[in-house]
RODO-2510 file (C-alpha; in nm, 4 decimals, decimal comma):
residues 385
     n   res          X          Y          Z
     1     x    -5,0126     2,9715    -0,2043
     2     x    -5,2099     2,6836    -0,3463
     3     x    -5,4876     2,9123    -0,3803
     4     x    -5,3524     3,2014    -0,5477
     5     x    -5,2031     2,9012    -0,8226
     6     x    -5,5849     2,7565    -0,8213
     7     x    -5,6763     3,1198    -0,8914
     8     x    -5,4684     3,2047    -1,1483
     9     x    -5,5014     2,8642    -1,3096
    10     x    -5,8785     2,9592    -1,3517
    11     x    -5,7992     3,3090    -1,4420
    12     x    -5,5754     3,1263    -1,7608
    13     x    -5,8312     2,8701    -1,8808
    14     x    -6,1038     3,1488    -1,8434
    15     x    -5,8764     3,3667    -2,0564
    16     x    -5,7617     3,1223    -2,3175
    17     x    -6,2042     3,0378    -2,3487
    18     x    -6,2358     3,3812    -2,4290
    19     x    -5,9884     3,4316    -2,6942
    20     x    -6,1107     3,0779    -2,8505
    21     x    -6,4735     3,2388    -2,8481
    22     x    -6,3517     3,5926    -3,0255
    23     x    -6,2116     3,3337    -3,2760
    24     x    -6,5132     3,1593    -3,3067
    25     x    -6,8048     3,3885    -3,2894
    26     x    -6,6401     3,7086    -3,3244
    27     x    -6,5716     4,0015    -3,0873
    28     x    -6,9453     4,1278    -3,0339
    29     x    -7,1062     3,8023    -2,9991
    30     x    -6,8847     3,6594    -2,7388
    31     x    -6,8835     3,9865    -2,5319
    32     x    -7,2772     3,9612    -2,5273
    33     x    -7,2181     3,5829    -2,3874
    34     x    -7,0010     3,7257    -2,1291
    35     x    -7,2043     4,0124    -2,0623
    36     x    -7,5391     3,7512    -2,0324
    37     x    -7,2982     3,5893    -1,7428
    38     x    -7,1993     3,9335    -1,5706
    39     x    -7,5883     4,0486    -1,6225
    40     x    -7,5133     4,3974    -1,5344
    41     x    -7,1743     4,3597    -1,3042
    42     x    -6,9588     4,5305    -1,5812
    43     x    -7,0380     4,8635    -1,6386
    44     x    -6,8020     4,8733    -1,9655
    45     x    -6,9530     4,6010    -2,1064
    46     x    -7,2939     4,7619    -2,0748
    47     x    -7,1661     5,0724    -2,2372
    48     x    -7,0047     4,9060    -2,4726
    49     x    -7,2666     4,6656    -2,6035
    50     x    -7,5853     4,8891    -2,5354
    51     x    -7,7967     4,9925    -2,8597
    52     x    -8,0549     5,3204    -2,8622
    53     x    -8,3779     5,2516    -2,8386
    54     x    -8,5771     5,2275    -3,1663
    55     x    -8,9438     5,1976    -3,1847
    56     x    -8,9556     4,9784    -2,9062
    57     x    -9,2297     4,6979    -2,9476
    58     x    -9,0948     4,3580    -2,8813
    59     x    -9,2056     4,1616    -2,4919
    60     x    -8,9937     3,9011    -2,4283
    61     x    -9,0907     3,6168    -2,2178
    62     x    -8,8258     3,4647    -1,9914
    63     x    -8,5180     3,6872    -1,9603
    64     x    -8,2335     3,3810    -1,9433
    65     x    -7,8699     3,3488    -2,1105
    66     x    -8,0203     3,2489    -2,4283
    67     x    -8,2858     3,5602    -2,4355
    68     x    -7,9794     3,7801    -2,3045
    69     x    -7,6962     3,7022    -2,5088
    70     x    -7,8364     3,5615    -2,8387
    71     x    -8,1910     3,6825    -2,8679
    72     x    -8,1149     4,0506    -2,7364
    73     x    -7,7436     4,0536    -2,9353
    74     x    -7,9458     3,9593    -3,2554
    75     x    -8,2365     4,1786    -3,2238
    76     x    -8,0331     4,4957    -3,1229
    77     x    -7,7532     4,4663    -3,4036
    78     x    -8,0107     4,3848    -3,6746
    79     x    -8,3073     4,7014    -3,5598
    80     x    -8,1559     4,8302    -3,2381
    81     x    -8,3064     4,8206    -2,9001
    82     x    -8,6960     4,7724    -3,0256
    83     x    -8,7744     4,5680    -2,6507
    84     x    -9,0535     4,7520    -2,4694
    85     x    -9,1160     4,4690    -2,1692
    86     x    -9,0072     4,1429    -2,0082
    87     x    -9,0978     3,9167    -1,7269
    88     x    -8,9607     3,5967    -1,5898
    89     x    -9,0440     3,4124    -1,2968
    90     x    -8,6926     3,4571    -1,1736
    91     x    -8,7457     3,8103    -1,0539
    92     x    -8,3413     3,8474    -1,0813
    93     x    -8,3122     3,7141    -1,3999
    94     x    -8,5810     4,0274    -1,5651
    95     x    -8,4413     4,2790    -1,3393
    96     x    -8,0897     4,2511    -1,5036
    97     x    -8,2617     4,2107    -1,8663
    98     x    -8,4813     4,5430    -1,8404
    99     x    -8,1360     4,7131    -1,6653
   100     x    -7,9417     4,6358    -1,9778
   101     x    -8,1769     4,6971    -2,2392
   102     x    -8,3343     5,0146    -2,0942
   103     x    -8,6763     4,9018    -2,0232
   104     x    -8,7529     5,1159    -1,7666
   105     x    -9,0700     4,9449    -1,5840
   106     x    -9,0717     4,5526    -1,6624
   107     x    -9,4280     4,3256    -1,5916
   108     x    -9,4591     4,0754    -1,2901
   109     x    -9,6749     3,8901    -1,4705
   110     x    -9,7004     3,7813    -1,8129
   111     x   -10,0684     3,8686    -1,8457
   112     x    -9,9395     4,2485    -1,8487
   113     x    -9,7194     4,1917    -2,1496
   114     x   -10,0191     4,0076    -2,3579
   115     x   -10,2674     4,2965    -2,2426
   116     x    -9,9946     4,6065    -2,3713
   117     x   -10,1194     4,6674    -2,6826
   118     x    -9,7804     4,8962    -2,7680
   119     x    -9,6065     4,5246    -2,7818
   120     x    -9,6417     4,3943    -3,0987
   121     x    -9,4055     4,0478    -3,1100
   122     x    -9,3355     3,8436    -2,8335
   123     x    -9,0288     3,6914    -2,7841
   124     x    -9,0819     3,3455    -2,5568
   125     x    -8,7866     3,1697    -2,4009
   126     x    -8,8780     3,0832    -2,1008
   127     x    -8,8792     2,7085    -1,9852
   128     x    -9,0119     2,4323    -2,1805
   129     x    -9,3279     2,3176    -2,0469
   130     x    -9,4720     2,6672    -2,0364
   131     x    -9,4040     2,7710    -2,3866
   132     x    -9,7241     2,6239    -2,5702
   133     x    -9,9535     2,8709    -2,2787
   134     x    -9,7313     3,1266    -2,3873
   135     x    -9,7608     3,1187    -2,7242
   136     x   -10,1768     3,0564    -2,7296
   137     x   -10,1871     3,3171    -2,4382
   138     x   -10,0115     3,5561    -2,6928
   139     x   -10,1462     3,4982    -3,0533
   140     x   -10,5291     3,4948    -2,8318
   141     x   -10,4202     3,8295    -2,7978
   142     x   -10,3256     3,8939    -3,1733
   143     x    -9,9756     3,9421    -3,1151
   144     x    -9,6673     3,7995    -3,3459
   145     x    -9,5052     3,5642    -3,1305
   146     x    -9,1351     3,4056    -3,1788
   147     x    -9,1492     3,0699    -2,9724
   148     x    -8,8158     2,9180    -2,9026
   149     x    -8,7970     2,5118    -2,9205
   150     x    -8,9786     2,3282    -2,8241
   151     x    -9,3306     2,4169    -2,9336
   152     x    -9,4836     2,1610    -2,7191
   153     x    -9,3637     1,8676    -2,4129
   154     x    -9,6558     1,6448    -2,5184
   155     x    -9,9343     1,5634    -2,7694
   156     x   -10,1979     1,7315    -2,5679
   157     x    -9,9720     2,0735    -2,5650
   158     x    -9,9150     2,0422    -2,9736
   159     x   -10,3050     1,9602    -2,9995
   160     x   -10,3907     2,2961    -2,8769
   161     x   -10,1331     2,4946    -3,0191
   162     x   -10,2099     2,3670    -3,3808
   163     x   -10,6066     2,4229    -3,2914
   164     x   -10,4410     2,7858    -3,1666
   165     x   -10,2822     2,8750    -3,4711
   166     x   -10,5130     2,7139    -3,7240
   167     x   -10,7169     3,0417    -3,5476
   168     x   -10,5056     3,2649    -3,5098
   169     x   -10,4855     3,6762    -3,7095
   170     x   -10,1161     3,6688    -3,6453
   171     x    -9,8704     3,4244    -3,7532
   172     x    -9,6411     3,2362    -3,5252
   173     x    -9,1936     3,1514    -3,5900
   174     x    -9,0192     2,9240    -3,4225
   175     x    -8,6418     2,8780    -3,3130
   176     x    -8,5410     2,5623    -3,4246
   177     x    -8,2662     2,7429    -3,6125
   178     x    -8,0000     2,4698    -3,7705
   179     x    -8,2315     2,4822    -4,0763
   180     x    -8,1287     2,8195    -4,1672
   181     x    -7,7145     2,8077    -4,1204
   182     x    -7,5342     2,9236    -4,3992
   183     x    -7,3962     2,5873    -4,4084
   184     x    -7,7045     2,3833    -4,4569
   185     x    -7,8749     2,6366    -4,6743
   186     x    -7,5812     2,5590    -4,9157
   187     x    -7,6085     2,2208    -4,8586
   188     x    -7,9742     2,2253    -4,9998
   189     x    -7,8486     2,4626    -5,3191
   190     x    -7,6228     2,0723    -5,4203
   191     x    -7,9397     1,8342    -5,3217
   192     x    -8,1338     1,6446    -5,6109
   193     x    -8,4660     1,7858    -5,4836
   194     x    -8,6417     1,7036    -5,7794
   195     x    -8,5543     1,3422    -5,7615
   196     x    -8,8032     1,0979    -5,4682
   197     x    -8,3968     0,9538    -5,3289
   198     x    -8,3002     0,8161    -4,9990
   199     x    -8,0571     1,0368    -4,8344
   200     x    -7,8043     0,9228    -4,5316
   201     x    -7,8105     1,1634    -4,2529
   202     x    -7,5691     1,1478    -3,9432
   203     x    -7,6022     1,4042    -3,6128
   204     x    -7,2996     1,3460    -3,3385
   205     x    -7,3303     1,6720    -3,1514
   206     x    -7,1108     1,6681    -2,7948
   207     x    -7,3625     1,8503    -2,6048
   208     x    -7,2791     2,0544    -2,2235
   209     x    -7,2788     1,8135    -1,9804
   210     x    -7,5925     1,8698    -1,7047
   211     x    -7,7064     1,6765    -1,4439
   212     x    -7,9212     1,4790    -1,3740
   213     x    -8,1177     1,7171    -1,1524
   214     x    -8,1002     1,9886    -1,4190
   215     x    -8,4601     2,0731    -1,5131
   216     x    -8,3890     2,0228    -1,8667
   217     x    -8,3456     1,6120    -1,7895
   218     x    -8,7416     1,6721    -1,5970
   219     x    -8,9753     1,4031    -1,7503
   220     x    -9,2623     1,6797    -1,7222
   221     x    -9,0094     1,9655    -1,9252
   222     x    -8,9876     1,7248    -2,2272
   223     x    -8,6139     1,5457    -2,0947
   224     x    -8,3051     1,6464    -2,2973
   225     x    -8,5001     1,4502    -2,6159
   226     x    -8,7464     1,7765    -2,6603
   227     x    -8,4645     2,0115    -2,4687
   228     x    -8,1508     1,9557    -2,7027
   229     x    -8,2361     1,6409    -2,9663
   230     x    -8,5231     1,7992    -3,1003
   231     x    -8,2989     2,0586    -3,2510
   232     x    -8,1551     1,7881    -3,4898
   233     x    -8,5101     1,5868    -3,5038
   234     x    -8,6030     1,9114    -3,6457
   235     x    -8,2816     1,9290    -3,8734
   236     x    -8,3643     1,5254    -4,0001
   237     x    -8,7152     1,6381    -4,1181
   238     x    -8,6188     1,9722    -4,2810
   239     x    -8,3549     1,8066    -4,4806
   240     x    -8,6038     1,5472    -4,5771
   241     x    -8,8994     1,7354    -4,6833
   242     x    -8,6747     1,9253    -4,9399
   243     x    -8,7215     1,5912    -5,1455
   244     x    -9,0725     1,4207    -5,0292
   245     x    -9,0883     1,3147    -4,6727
   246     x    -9,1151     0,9607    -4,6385
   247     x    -9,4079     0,8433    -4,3962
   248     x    -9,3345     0,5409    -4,2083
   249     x    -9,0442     0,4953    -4,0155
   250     x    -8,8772     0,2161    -3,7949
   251     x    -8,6965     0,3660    -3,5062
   252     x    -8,4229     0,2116    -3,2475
   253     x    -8,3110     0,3931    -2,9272
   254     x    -7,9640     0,2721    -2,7917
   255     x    -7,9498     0,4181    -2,4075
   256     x    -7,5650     0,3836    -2,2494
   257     x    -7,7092     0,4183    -1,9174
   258     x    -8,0757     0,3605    -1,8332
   259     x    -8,0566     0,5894    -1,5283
   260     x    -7,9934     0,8749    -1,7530
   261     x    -8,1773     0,7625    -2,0870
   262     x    -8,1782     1,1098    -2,2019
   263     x    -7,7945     1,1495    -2,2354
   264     x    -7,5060     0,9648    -2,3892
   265     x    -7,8375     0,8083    -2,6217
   266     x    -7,8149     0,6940    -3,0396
   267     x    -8,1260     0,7195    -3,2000
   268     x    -8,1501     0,5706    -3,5591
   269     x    -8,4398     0,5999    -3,8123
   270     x    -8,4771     0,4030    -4,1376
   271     x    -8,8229     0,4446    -4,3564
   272     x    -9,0087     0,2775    -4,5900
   273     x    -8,7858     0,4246    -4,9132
   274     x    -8,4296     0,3247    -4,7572
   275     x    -8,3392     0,6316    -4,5852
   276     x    -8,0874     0,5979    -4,2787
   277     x    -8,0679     0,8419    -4,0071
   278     x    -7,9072     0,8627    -3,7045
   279     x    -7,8845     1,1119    -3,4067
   280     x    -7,5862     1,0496    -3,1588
   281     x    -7,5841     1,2947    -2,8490
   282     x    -7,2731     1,2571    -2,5959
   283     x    -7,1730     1,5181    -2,2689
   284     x    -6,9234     1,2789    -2,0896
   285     x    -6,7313     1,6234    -1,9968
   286     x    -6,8401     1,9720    -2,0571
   287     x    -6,7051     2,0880    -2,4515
   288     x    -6,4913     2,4230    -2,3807
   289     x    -6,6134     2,5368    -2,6967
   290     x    -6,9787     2,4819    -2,6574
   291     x    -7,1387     2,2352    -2,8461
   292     x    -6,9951     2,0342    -3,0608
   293     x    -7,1306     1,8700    -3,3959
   294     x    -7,0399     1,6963    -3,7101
   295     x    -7,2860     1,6118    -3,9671
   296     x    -7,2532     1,3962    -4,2827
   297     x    -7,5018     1,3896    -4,5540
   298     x    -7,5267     1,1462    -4,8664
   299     x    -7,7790     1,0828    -5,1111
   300     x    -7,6534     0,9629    -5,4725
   301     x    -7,3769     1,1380    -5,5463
   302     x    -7,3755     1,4452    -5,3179
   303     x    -7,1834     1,3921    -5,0172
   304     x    -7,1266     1,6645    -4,7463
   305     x    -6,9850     1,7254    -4,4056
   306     x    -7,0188     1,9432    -4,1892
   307     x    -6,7920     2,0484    -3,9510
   308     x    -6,9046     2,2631    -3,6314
   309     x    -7,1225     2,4967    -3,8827
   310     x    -6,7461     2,6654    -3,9333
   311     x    -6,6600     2,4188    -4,2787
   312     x    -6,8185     2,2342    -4,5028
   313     x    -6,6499     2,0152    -4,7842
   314     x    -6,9323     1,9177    -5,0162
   315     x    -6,8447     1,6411    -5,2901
   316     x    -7,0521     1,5807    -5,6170
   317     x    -6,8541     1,3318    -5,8304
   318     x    -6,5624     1,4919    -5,9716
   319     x    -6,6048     1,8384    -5,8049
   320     x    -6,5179     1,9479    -5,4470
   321     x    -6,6625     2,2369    -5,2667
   322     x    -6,4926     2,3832    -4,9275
   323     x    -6,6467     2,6649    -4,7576
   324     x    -6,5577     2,8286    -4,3989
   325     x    -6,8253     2,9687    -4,2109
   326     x    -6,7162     3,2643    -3,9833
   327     x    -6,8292     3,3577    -3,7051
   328     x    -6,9492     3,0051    -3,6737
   329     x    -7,3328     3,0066    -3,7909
   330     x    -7,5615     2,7734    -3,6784
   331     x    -7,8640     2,9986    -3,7816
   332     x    -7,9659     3,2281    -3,4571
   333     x    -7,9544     3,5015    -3,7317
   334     x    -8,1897     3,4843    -3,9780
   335     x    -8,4000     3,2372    -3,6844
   336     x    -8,4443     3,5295    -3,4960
   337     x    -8,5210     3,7746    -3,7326
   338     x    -8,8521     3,5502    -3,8640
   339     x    -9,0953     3,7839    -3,7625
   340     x    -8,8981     4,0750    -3,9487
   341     x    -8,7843     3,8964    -4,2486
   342     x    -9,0599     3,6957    -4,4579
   343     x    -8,8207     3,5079    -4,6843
   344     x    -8,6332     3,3451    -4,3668
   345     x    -8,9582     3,1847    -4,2399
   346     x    -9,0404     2,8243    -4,2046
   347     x    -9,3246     2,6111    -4,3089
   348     x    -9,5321     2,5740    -3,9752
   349     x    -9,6614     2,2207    -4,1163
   350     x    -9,2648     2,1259    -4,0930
   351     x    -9,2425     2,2292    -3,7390
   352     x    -9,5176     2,0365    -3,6612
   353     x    -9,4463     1,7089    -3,8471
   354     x    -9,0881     1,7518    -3,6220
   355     x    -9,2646     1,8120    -3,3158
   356     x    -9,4480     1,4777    -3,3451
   357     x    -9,2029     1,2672    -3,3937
   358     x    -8,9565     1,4215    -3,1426
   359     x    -9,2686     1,3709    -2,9003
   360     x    -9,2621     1,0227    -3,0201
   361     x    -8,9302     0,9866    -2,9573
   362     x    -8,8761     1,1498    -2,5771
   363     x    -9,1911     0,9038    -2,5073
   364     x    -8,9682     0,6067    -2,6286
   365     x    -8,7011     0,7073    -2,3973
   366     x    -8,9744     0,8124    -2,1180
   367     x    -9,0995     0,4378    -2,1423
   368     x    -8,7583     0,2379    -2,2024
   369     x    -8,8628     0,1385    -2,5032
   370     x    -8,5931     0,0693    -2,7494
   371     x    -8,7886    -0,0194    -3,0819
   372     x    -9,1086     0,1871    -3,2237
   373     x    -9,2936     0,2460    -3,5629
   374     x    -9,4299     0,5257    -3,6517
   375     x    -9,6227     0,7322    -3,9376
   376     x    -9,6204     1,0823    -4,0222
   377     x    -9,9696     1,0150    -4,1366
   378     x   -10,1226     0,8553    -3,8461
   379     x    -9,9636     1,1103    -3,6068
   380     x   -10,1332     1,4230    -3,7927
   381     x   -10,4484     1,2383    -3,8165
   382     x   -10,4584     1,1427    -3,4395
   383     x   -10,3371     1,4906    -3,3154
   384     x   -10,6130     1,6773    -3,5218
   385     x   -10,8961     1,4771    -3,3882
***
């Protein structure tokens, strides 16, 4: 009896999740998330969700939830089924992938996909410390790659990769995607870009709770610093370089528990022209809606919040601006669609300047040390030589 009241206790919560999800991302998205967990068990769902295929052309690299769910959902409703290969070194993991999206033989290897000269983008999600091989492995081959975060786990990974795609015939997009919500592309329509002012930024994103064995917390795959925090690094120094990005900064790391740095961690930044920002990450329990954030923004008299990427409430002296953002939007979208759609791309020189001082960062943690300078300048100047 206790287990048939266990049971249906699970079969409740897992129920209520779902209707909270069609609420929050809408009815196709959150079937593709549930269909990325089933990975082929529901025949309905495949029916259901499955696109034609349409001048197939796209490899994908590393066939996980995120490549499943978001990548696939956003490539498919957007052009339809355009993926021609995939390969992951979980055999299980591409099997399922080329089963739901019709690709009929899939590579073992990844050398197969770069050599196919039918594949025209490549799509890499695979895990972090392989991505920068990836991505020079691919654009060597003069495809148009799509690299999720993070470009690189360390300096000697971004080294190449810039050398890479200083080089390269075919450009390169990445997947940091906060930068191109709806919410924070409105944001930027009410900052004083024209005016050199410091701006307050604030990041407290409840993130899923993982391990410590999970290999996102592995020194060598960048910790949860280049894993999750880098998405809101990445966020910091977009927002800042829509004014001009200030070059030295004075960072603090506050650690809750230095067995875990990587987790439960503040991380504050303050440069030379007064600006103030701070990155607070938290997973004490897993979030039953996903990940969680709230971000506040001030500089002079535009003040914003953001709540979840579903509202904003934007002040600018006397006038008030509320907007609701659904399904919630926290830019897969237009991030994904880079390689199709020139006006959503990002300045590579951005990416980079993020990637360094995230690097910088994850070392501080790495290291235990709490208090660090650094220079935009220096950084660039050391990486390229």
């Amino acid at each position: 009896m206790k287990y048939l009241r266990n049971k249906k206790k699970i079969q409740k919560i897992e129920i209520l999740k779902v209707y909270r999800f069609f609420k929050i991302y809408g009815v196709r998205k959150t079937l593709f998330k549930i269909a990325g967990r089933a990975r082929g068990k529901s025949k309905l769902l495949t029916i259901l969700l499955r696109s034609k295929k349409k001048n197939p052309d796209i490899g994908v690299i590393g066939c996980g939830q995120f490549t499943y769910s978001t990548v696939g959902q956003v490539i498919s409703s957007n052009y339809g089924n355009r993926f021609l290969d995939c390969y992951d070194i979980d055999t299980q993991a591409a099997d399922t992938f080329a089963d739901f999206y019709q690709i009929n033989h899939h590579s073992l290897d990844s050398k197969s996909i770069f050599d196919n000269e039918q594949v025209k983008y490549v799509y890499i999600a695979s895990n972090h410390a392989s991505h920068t091989d990836y991505a020079i492995e691919a654009l060597s081959k003069n495809k148009i790659v799509y690299l999720e975060k993070p470009i690189a786990v360390n300096r000697q990974q971004l080294s190449r990769l810039i050398r890479c795609v200083k080089n390269a015939s075919k450009p390169i997009y990445v997947g940091y995607n906060r930068p191109f919500s709806k919410a924070i592309l409105d944001l930027k329509t009410q900052v004083l870009s024209n005016f050199d002012m410091p701006i307050t930024l604030n990041c407290f994103v409840t993130a899923h709770k993982l391990p410590s064995s999970h290999w996102y917390r592995d020194k060598n795959e960048g910790t949860r610093i280049c894993g999750n925090v880098g998405h809101w690094i990445d966020l910091g120094v977009h927002i800042l370089s829509w004014t001009k990005l200030p070059d030295k900064w004075d960072i603090q790391v506050v650690t809750s528990n230095p067995l875990e740095a990587d987790d439960d961690i503040s991380i504050s930044l303050t440069s030379s022209r007064g600006d103030l920002i701070v990155f607070v990450i938290t997973s004490r329990s897993e979030p039953f809606e996903g990940i969680n954030e709230t971000i506040n923004f001030q500089q002079g008299e535009v003040i914003c919040k953001i709540d979840d990427f579903r509202l904003s409430t934007t002040w600018k002296n006397e006038t008030l601006i509320n907007k609701k953002y659904h399904p919630k939007d926290v830019g897969h979208n237009n991030s994904i669609c880079q390689p199709f759609e020139e006006k959503y791309s990002r300045e590579w020189n951005e990416v980079v300047k993020s990637s360094l001082l995230m690097l910088h960062i994850a070392d501080m943690v790495k290291n235990s040390n709490k208090h660090s300078s650094f220079s935009f300048k220096d950084s660039i100047s050391t990486i390229n030589n």
